[in-house]
MIMAR-54967 format. One record per residue (C-alpha): residue number from 1; x negated, y negated, z; residue in one letter. Coordinates in steps of 0.5 Angstrom, whole numbers, plus 500, padded with zeros to 3 digits. Layout:
N
ATOM num  xx  yy  zz residuo
ATOM NUM   X   Y   Z       A
...
***
This chain:
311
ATOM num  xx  yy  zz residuo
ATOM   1 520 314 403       X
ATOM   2 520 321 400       X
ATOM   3 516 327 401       X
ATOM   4 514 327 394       X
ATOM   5 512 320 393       X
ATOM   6 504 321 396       X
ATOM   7 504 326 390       X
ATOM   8 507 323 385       X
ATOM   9 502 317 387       X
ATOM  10 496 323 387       X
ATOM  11 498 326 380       X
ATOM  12 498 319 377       X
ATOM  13 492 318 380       X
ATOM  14 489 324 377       X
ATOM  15 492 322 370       X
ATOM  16 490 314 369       X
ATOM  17 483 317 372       X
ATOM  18 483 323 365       X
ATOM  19 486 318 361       X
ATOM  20 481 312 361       X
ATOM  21 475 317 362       X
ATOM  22 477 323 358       X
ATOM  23 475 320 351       X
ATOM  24 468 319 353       X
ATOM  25 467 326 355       X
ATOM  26 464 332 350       X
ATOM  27 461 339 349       X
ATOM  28 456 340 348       X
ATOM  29 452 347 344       X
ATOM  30 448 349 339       X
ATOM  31 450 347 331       X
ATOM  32 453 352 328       X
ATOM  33 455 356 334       X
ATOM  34 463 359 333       X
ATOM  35 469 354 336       X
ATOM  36 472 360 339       X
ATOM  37 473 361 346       X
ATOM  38 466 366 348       X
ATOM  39 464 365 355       X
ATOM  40 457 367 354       X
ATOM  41 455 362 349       X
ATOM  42 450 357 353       X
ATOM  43 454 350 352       X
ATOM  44 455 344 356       X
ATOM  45 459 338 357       X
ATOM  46 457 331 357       X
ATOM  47 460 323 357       X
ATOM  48 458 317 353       X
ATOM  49 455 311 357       X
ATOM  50 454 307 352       X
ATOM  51 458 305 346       X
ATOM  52 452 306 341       X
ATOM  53 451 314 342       X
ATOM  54 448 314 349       X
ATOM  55 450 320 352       X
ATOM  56 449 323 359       X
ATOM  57 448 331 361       X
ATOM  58 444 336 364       X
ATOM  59 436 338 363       X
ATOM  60 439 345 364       X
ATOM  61 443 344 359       X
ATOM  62 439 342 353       X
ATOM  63 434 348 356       X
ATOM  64 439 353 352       X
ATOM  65 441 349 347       X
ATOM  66 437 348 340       X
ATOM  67 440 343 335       X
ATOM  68 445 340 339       X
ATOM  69 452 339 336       X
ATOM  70 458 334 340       X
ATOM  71 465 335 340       X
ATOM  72 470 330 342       X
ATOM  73 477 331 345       X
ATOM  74 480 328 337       X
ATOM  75 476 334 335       X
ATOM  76 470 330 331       X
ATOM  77 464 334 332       X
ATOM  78 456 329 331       X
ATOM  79 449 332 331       X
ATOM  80 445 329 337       X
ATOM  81 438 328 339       X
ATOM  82 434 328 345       X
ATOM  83 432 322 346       X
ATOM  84 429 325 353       X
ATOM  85 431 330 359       X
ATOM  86 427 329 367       X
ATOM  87 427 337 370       X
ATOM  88 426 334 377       X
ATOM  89 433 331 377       X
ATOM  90 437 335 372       X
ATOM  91 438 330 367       X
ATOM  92 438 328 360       X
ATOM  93 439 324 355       X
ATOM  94 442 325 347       X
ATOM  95 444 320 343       X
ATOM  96 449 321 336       X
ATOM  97 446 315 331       X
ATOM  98 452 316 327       X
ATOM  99 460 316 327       X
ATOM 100 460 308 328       X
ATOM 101 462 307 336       X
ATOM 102 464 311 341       X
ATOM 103 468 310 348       X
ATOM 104 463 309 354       X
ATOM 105 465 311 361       X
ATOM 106 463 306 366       X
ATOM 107 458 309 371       X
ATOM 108 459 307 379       X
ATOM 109 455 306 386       X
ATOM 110 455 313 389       X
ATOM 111 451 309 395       X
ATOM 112 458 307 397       X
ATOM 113 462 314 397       X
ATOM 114 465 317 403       X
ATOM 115 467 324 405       X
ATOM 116 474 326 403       X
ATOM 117 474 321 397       X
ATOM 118 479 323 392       X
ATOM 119 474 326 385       X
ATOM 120 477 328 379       X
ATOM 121 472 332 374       X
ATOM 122 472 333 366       X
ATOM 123 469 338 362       X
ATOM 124 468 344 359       X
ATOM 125 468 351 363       X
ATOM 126 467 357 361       X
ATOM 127 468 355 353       X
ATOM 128 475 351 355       X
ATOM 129 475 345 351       X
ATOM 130 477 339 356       X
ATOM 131 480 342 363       X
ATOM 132 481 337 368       X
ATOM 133 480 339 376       X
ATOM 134 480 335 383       X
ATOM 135 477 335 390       X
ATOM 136 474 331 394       X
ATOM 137 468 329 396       X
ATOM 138 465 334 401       X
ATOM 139 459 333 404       X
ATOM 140 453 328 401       X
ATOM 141 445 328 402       X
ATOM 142 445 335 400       X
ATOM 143 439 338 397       X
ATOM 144 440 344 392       X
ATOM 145 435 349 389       X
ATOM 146 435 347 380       X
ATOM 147 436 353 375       X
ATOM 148 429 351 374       X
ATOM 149 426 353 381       X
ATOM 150 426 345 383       X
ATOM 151 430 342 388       X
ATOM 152 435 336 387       X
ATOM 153 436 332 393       X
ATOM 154 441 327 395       X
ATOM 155 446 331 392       X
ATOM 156 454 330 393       X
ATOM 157 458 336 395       X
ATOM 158 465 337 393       X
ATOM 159 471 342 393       X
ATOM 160 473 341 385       X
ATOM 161 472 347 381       X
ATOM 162 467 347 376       X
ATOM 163 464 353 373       X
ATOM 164 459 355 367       X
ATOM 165 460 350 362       X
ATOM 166 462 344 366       X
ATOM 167 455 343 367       X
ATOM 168 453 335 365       X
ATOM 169 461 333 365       X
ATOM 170 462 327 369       X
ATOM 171 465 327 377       X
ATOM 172 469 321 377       X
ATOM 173 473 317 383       X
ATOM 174 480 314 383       X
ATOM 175 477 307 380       X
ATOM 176 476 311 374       X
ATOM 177 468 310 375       X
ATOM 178 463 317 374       X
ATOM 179 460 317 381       X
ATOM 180 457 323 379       X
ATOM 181 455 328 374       X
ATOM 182 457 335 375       X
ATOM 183 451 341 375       X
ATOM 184 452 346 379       X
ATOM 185 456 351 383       X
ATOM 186 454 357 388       X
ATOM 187 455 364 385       X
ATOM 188 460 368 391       X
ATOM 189 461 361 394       X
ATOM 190 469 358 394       X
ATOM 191 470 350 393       X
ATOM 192 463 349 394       X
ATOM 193 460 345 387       X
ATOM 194 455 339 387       X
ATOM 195 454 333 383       X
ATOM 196 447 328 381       X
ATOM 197 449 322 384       X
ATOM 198 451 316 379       X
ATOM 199 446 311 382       X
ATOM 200 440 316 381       X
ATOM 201 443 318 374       X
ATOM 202 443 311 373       X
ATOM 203 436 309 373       X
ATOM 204 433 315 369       X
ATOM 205 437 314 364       X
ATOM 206 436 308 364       X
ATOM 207 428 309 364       X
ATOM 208 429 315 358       X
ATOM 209 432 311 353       X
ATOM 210 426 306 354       X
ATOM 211 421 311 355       X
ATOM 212 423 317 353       X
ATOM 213 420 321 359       X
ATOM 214 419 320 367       X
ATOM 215 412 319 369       X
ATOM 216 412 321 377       X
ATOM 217 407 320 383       X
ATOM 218 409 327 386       X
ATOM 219 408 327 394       X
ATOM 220 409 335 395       X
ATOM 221 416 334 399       X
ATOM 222 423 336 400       X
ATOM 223 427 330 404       X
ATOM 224 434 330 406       X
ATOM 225 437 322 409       X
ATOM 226 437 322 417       X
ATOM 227 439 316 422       X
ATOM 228 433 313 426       X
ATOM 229 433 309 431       X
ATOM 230 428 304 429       X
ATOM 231 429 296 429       X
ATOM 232 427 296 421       X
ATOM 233 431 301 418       X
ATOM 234 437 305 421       X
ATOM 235 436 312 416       X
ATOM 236 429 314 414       X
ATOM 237 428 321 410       X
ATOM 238 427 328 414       X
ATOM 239 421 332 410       X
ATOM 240 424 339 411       X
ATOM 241 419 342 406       X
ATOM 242 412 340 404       X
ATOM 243 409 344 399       X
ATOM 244 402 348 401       X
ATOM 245 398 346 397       X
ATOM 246 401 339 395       X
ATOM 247 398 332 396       X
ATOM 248 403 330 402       X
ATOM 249 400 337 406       X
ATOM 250 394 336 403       X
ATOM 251 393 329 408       X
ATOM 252 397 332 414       X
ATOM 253 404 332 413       X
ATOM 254 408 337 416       X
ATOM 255 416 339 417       X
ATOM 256 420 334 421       X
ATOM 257 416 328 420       X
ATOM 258 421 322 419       X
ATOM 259 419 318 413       X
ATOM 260 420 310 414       X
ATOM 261 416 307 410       X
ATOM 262 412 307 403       X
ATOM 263 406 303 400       X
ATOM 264 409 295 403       X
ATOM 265 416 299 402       X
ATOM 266 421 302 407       X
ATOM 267 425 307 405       X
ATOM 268 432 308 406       X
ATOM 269 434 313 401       X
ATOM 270 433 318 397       X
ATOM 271 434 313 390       X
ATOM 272 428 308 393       X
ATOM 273 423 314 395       X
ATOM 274 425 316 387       X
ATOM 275 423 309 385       X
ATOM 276 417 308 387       X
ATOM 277 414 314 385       X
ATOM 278 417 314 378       X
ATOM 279 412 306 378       X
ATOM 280 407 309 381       X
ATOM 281 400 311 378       X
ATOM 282 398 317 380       X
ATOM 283 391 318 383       X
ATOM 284 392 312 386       X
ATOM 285 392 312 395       X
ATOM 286 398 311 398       X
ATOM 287 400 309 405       X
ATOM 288 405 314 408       X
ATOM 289 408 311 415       X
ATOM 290 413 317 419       X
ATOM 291 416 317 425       X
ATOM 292 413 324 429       X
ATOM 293 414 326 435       X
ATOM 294 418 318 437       X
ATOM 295 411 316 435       X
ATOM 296 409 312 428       X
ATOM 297 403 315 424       X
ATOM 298 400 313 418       X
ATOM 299 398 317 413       X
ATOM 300 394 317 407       X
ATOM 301 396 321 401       X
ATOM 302 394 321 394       X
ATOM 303 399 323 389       X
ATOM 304 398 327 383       X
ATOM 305 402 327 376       X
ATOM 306 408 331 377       X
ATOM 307 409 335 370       X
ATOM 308 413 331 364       X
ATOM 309 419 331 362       X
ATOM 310 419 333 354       X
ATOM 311 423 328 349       X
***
């Protein structure tokens, strides 16, 4: 075998990967904004999910643009409208109702990534059109402060390069699925940029196209996933933060408990406790059972309405 043969299986990797999903991505700025390079122009990236239009990016995003216009990598440019946009998760969702049909990207299961996994990302950093870069996957669980104050959870870590501009592009596997949309980096940080999670972009889009919004039952708390040794469940989720004047803190809960169930429904992820709380109606009594101090409790914790996303 020849020392350059893993590369050549590496960049063409890389290109069937840019190939197949490239289409699908735009950027994103303001209608009438110049077509120059100007890195202080607020844009953004984004990728189709559906071949009617549908297209998928970040709320910050959306938050600095008015009258949003898409560029596809043929140059054709389409005016877009939000069609609804979840702060708590840093996504939204625009639609093009015009220019016939668009090519889609396939989005993929994020529960089954592993660290070290091969992720290309495409998008528009720094008012370049179209640039390409590549990583791994380098942490996962994270949770990350939002430009809007909000923490994001289950946040997936990699070494890709993504600068201003990238934001809302798609971070894909070598299967050419999106395992993730591309949100933010670390200013002074190398090699350390984050994505939201294919499988929580998945259900709020879904749910934005149908709704136009999410109403969610808002506990007060910031968890992260931890192994437990317990015989229903192997993970539970740690509570790292608890708002002060939250529901969750308001009934008793503290930092360290470990969460294992809610309602009837245990949980094990990240994506089941943000499920639950987008179907539950708030000001309804909910049981919360946590582990603490190797002990099981339960509490008793009234939720209230998280303030709206906008459509």
């Amino acid at each position: 075998m020849r020392e350059e043969e893993p590369l050549d299986a590496y960049s063409q990797t890389v290109i069937r990967v840019v190939e197949e999903v490239g289409p699908a991505v735009v950027s994103i700025r303001s209608a009438g904004a110049p077509r120059r390079h100007r890195a202080i122009e607020p844009m953004g990236s984004g990728f189709f999910i559906t071949p009617d239009g549908y297209l998928l990016t970040n709320s910050h995003v959306i938050r600095h643009i008015r009258d949003p216009e898409v560029t596809l990598i043929d140059g054709r440019t389409f005016p877009a409208r939000l069609i609804g946009e979840d702060p708590y998760t840093d996504l939204a969702v625009l639609r093009v109702e015009r220019g016939g049909t668009f090519p889609a990207a396939r989005l993929g299961d994020s529960s089954r990534l592993r660290l070290g996994q091969l992720v290309v990302a495409i998008g528009n950093p720094l008012g370049f059109h179209f640039t390409v870069s590549a990583g791994i996957i380098s942490g996962l669980g994270r949770a990350l402060q939002g430009p809007g104050g909000q923490v994001i959870e289950d946040i997936i870590q990699t070494d890709a390069a993504l600068n201003p501009g990238n934001s809302g592009g798609p971070l894909v596997d070598s299967r050419g699925e999106v395992i993730g949309v591309c949100v933010a980096t670390i200013l002074g940080a190398e090699n350390i940029a984050f994505a939201i999670p294919s499988d929580t972009a998945e259900w709020v889009a879904a749910l934005l196209i149908k709704e136009g919004r999410i109403r969610r039952a808002y506990l007060g708390i910031v968890v992260q996933i931890r192994p437990i040794a317990w015989p229903a469940s192997a993970t539970g989720l740690e509570i790292l933060e608890v708002d002060p004047r939250g529901p969750a803190a308001q009934a008793g809960l503290q930092e360290g408990d470990v969460l294992i169930r809610i309602g009837e429904q245990p949980v094990k992820s990240l994506g089941e406790l943000h499920r639950f709380l987008a179907h539950w109606p708030p000001g309804r009594p909910v049981e919360l059972q946590v582990m603490r101090q190797n002990q099981l409790r339960t509490f008793t914790v009234i939720p209230r309405e998280a303030p709206g996303s906008r459509r």
